[in-house]
N, C-alpha and C positions, 0 to 999 in steps of 0.2 A: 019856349025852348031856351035853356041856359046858353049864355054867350062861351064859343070854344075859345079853347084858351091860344088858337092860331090855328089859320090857313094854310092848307098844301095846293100849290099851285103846279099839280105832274104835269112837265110838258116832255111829249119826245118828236123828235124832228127826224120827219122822214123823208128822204129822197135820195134819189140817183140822179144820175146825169141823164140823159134822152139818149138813149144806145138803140138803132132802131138799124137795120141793115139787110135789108127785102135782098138784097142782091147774095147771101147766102145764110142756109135753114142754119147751119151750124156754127153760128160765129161764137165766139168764146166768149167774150163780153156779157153779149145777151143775156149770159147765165149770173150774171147780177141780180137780173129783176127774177129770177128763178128763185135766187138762195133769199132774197131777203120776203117774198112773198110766200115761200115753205114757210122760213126761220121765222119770221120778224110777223109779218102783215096780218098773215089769217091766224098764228098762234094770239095775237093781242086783241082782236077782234072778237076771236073766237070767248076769250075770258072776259070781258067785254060784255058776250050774250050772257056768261054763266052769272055775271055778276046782276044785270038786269032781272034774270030769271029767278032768281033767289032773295030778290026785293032789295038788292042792296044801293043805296044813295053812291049813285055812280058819275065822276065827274073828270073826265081826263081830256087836256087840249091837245092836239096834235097836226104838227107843220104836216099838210098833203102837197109837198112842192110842185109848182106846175109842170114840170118836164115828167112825175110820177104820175102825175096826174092824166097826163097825154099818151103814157105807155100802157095804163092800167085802162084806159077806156081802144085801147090798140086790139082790132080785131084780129091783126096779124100776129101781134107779139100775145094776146093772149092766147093763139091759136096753138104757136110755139111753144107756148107755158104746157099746155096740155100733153101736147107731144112728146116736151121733153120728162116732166113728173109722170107721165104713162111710163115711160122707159125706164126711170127710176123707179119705179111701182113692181116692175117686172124682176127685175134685180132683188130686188126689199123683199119679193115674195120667194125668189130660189132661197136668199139667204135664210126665212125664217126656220125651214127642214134643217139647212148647213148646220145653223146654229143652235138647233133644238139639245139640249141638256147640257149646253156647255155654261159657262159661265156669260157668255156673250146674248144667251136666247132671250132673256128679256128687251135687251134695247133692239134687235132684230123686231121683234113683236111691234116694237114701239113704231120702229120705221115705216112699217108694211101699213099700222091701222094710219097713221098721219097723216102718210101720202095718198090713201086713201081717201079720208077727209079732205084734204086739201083740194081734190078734183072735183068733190061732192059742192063744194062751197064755191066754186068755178061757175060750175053746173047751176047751181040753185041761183046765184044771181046774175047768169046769162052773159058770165066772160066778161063783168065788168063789176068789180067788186067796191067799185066808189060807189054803188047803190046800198051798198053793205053798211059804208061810211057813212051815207047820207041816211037811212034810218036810226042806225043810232045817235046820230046828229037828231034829229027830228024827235028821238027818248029822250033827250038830255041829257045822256050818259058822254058822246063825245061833243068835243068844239073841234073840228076842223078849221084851221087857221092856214093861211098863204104862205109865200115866201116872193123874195124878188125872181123873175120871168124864169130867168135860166140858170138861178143860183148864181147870179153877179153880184160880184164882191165891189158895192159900192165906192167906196174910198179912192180904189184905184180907178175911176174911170174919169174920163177929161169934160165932158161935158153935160148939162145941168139936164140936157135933153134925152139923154141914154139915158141915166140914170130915173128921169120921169117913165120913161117907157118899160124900163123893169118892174117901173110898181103897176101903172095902169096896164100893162098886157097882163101881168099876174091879177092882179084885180077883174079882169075882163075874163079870164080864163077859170077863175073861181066861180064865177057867178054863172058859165055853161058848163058847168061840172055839176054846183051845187045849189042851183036854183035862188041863193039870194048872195047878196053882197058880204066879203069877207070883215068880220069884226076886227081882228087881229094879224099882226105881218109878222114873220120871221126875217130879221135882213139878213141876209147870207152872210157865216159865218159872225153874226151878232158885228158886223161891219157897221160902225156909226161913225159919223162926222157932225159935229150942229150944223142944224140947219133942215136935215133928212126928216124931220117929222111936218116938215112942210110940203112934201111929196106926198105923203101918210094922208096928212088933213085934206090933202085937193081931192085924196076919194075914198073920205070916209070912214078912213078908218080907225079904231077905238085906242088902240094899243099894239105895243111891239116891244123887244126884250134885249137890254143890256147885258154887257160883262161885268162883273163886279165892282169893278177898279172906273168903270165907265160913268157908275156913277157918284160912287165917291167922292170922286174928281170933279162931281159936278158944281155950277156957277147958280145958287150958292149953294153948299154944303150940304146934303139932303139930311134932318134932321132925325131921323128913324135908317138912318144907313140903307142896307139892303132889304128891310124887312116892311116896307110897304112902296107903294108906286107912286112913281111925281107925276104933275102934270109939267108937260113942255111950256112955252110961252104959247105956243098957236093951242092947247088944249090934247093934244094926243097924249096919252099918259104910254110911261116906259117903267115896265117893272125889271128887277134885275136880280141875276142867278145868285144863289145862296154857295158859298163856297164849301158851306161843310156837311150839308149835305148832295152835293157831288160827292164829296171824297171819299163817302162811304163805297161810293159803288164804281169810281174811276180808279183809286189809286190801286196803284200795281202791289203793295204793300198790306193797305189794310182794306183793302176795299172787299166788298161780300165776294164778286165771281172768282177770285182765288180759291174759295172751299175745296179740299178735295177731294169731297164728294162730287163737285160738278164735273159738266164730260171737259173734255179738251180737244180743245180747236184742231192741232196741229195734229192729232194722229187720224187717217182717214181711211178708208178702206178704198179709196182709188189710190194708196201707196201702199197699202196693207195687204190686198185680197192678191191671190195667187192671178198670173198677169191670163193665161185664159180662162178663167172664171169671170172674167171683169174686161177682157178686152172690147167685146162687144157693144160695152155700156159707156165707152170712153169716147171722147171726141172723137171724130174720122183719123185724126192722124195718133191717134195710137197713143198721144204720150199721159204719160201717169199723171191726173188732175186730182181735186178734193172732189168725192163723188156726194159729199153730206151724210153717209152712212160710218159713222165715229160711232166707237166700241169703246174707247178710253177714256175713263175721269183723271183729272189732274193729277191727285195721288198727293202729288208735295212737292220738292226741289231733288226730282232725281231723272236722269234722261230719259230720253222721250221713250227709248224703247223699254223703259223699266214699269212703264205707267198700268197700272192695275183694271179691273174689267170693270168698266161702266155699268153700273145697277139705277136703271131708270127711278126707282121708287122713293129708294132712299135720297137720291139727288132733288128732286121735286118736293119733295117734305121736307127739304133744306133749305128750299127757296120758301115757301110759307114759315119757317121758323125766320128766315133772314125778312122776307116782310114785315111780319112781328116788330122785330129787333128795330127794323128801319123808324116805324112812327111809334116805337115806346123812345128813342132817339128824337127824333122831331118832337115832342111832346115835353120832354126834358128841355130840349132846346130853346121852342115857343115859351115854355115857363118860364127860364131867364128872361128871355131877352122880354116878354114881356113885362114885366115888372120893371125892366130899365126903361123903355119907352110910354109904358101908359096905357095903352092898350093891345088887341090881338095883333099879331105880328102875321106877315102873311109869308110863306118859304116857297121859293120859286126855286124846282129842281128841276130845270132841264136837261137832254139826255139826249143823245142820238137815236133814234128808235132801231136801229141795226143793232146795237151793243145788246140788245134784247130779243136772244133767240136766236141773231145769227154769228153773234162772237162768242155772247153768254145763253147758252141754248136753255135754261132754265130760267131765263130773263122773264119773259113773259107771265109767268108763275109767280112772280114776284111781284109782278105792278099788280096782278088782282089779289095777290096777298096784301098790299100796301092798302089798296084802295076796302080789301073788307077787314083788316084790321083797323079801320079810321070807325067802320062801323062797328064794334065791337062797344060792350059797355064802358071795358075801359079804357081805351082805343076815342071814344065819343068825343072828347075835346079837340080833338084835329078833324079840320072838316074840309073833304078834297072841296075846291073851287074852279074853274075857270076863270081865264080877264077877265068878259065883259060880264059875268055874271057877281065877281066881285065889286068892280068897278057902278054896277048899277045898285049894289048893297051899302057903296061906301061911296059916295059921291065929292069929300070934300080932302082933296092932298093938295101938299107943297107944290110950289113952279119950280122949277129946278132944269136949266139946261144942263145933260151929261157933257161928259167930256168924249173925247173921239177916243175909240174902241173896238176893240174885237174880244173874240174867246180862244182866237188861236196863241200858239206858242208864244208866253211874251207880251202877250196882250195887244200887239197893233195889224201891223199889216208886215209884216217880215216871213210869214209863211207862204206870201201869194204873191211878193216881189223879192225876189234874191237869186244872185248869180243861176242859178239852174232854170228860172222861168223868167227873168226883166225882159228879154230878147222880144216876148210877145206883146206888150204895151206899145212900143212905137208902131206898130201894128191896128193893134187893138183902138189906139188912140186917133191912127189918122183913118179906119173905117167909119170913126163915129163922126168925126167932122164932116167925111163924103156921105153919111146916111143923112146927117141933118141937113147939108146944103143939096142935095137930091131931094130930098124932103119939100122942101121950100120951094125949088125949081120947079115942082108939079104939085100944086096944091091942089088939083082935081080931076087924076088920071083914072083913065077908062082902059078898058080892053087888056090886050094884053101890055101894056106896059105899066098898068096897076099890078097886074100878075105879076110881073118881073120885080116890082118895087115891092109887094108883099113879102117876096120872097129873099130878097134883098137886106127885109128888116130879120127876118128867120136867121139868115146866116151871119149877121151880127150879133142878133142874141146865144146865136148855140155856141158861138168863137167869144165867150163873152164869161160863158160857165166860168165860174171859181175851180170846178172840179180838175180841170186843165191845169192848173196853176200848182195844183194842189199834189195832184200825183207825181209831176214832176218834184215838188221839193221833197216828199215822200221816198221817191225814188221808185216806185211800185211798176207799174204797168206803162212806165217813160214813154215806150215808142207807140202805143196807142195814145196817149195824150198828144204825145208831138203831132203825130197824124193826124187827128182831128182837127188839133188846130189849126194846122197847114190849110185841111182840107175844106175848113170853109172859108178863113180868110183868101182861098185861093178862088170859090165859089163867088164871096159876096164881091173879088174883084174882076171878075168877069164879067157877072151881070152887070157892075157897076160901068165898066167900058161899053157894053151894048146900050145901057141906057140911055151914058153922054152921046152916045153917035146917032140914038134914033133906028137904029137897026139892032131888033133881038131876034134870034135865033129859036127859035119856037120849041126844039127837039131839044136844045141844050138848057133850056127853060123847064119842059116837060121830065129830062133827065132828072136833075137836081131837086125838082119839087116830089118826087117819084120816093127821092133817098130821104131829103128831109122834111118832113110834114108834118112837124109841131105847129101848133096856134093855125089851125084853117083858120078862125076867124079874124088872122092878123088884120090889123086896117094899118098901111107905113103912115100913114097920116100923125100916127101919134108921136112920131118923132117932128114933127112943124112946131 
C-alpha cells in the first residue's frame, strides 16, 4: 500500500453538562440532551453505520465526556428522551398533511421519518446508546476518548489533588461505560499548564490535544509545528489543532455552514406555527421555545423573515459536495506542508460534535462525506487515523514541553475567569482544600459517613464544570448557571459541616444524593 501523502486526525468533542432533575418531568434544560441526541448523537452514529456497511475504511475519535456519559446510560433521563421525541413525533406527524404541496412538505417529511428513527435506535439498543458507541468502538470505525470528570477547566483550580481526581474519576468512569481503559483525554477546553501530562501518565494514558499556539510555544520549538505530535518529558504525547482547517468549517465568513442552501437555526416553528396549532407541544408554561421543526435555509444576508423554504435534498447534496471540497483541501494542504517537513504530515481537526447537526443540521452529512471522500481513488492519499492508532504506526517524535493553553477566546484562560464569573473561585478554591483535608481526615470511612463523603466529592465535581463559568461569560442561560453553582457549593457545605461534627442527617443525605447521582462508583478517597 503506497504511503498517503497525510493523515486526518477527525475529532469531535462531545458533551453537556450533567442536567439531571427527578424533581420536575419538564425542566427546560433537560431539553439539551434532547436536541443534541436528535441533531448531533444518533445523526453521526447513524452514518457511522452507513459507512461500515458500504465497506468504507472508517476512522473517527470522539470525546464521550463523563457527565454525557452518566445521562446517556440515565434510565430516567432516557426515559424523558422518549417522552419528550414521542411528543415531537406527534406534532412532525399533523404537520406532514399541513404541509403537504407546499413548498415546506419536504422537510415536514424529513422531520416525521428522523424522529422516528431516532426512537427506533433508543429502542434497539435498550435506552442506552453508549452500547451503539461501544460496537462501533469494537469495528474500529470509532475511538471513544475521555475528558476531565466534570469538564473542569484545569488551569484554574488550586490544588494538585482536584485536579488528579478529574482525571482518575474520568478515567474510572470510562472504563464502567466501556469495558477497558481510555487511550486518549480531552482536557476541558484544551486547558494545559506543564506539568498536566503527569496526571495523563499516572493512568495510562496515551495521548491528549493542544491549541495551536500551545504548541508552538513549546520548550523547544516543535520541529514539524502542528503537523505531527510530540512526546512530553514523562512520554504522553500531545497532538495539536491544525488552524486552517477549522477555519473552513468555523469561520463566520468563509466557512462551509454559511451555504445558503443549508437550514437556519434561528427560524423555528415554536415561533413560527400558529400559537394553537403548537400550544400543546410547548413547555407547560406556554411560552414560545425552538421546537427543532425549522422550515428555513439561510438564503444569504437578508432578515430573518425574508429566509426562503428549506429543500431537505438539495441542502444534503451540499454537504457531500462541501465534504469533497473539504479533503481535496487537506490533500492540497498535506502536499505542501509535506514537502516542507519530509514526511506525511498528520492534520488534527477538532470540532465540537454539537456544531454538527445541531447548529449545522447538515453537519453530520459532512463528516461521512469527509470520511468517504478520504476513500475515494482520488481522495486515497489522505487517510482518516486515530491517536493511538497513529501513535502505534509512528512510534518515534520530538520531546517537546507545550506551553500553557487553551482553545478559548484568546488562547488562555480569560473565558472562564473574568468580571462575570471570578466571584466563583474563592469558592471553588476553598472547597477543594476542605475536600482534601476531609479527605485525609478519614482515610478509611464506613457507613454512612463514606456516603456522605462520596457524595461530598460529587458536589465539588459538578460546582467544578467549566460549563458554569462559561455560560456566564456567554451571557446565555446566566441564572441557571448561577443556580447550579450556588446550589452545590451550598450542598457540598452542608455535608461538609455535618461531617466535621460527626452528626449527619440521613434524609438530607438521601435528599441530595436523590438530585445528584453522577459517579455511583465515586470512591472520595481519590482526593488523599
Amino acid at each position: 500500500m503506497p504511503e498517503p501523502v497525510g493523515h486526518l486526525l477527525l475529532l469531535l468533542h462531545a458533551h453537556l453538562p450533567f442536567i439531571r432533575h427527578p424533581e420536575d418531568e419538564h425542566f427546560i434544560e433537560e431539553g439539551w440532551l434532547v436536541e443534541a441526541l436528535t441533531e448531533t448523537y444518533i445523526p453521526i452514529l447513524t452514518r457511522l453505520e452507513h459507512l461500515l456497511r458500504d465497506g468504507v475504511r472508517t476512522r473517527l475519535t470522539m470525546t464521550w465526556s463523563p457527565p454525557l456519559c452518566e445521562m446517556l446510560a440515565d434510565p430516567l433521563l432516557m426515559e424523558r428522551y422518549r417522552k419528550r421525541v414521542g411528543r415531537l413525533l406527534e406534532l412532525a406527524e399533523q404537520e406532514v398533511p399541513a404541509k403537504s404541496g407546499s413548498p415546506f412538505g419536504a422537510a415536514a417529511a424529513m422531520y416525521r421519518d428522523h424522529l422516528k428513527w431516532c426512537l427506533e435506535c433508543v429502542s434497539r439498543w435498550n435506552g442506552n446508546l453508549l452500547g451503539w458507541v461501544k460496537s462501533l468502538m469494537e469495528r474500529g470505525a470509532l475511538e471513544p476518548i475521555t475528558c476531565t470528570a466534570t469538564h473542569g477547566f484545569l488551569p484554574l483550580m488550586l490544588t494538585h489533588e482536584a485536579r488528579r481526581a478529574q482525571v482518575r474519576v474520568a478515567c474510572a468512569n470510562y472504563r464502567k461505560h466501556f469495558g477497558r481503559d481510555p487511550r486518549g483525554i480531552w482536557l476541558a477546553e484544551c486547558g494545559y499548564v506543564p506539568g498536566f501530562e503527569e496526571l495523563l501518565r499516572e493512568c495510562n494514558l496515551r495521548y491528549f490535544f493542544v491549541e495551536t499556539h500551545g504548541l508552538y510555544y513549546g520548550d523547544p520549538r516543535p520541529r514539524f509545528g502542528c503537523f505531527a505530535p510530540v512526546y512530553t518529558p514523562c512520554g504522553v504525547a500531545a497532538f495539536a489543532r491544525d488552524p486552517e482547517s477549522s477555519r473552513s468549517v468555523w469561520s463566520a465568513e468563509c466557512g462551509y455552514p454559511g451555504d445558503p442552501l443549508y437550514r437556519e437555526y434561528y427560524r423555528d416553528l415554536g415561533y413560527d406555527g400558529e400559537y394553537g396549532c403548537i400550544r400543546n407541544f410547548l413547555h407547560p408554561d406556554g411560552v414560545r421555545r425552538n421546537l427543532g421543526l425549522k422550515y428555513h435555509r439561510v438564503t444569504g444576508k437578508v432578515q430573518l423573515h425574508e429566509k426562503a423554504p428549506y429543500e431537505p435534498s438539495p441542502a444534503f447534496a451540499r454537504a457531500m459536495e462541501h465534504g469533497a471540497d473539504f479533503v481535496r483541501n487537506r490533500i492540497s494542504q498535506a502536499t505542501k506542508v509535506g514537502e516542507l517537513i519530509g514526511k506525511p504530515p498528520v492534520i488534527v481537526a477538532p470540532y465540537d460534535a454539537e456544531l454538527f447537526g445541531h447548529w449545522w443540521y447538515e453537519g453530520p452529512q459532512f463528516v461521512e462525506s469527509v470520511l468517504r471522500s478520504c476513500d475515494t481513488s482520488w481522495g486515497n492519499s489522505l487517510r482518516p487515523v486515530s491517536g493511538s492508532e497513529y501513535l502505534a504506526e509512528n512510534s518515534i517524535h520530538q520531546v517537546v514541553t507545550p506551553a500553557a493553553s487553551s482553545w478559548g477566546d484568546a488562547g488562555y484562560n480569560g473565558v472562564w475567569l473574568n468580571p462575570t464569573n471570578d466571584w466563583v473561585y474563592r469558592h471553588l478554591h476553598e472547597a477543594e482544600a476542605r475536600m482534601v483535608d476531609v479527605a485525609r481526615r478519614h482515610p478509611d470511612a464506613q457507613g454512612l459517613t463514606k456516603r456522605a463523603l462520596d457524595q461530598l466529592a460529587r458536589e465539588l465535581l459538578l460546582m467544578q464544570s467549566s460549563d458554569w463559568a462559561f455560560i456566564m461569560t456567554m451571557n446565555t442561560t446566566v441564572a441557571y448557571a448561577t443556580r447550579r453553582t450556588r446550589d452545590h457549593i451550598n450542598r457540598f457545605t452542608g455535608l461538609y459541616t455535618m461531617i466535621m461534627a460527626g452528626q449527619i442527617d440521613e434524609n438530607a443525605l438521601n435528599q441530595i444524593s436523590w438530585r445528584d447521582t453522577i459517579f455511583p462508583e465515586i470512591d472520595y478517597r481519590v482526593y488523599r
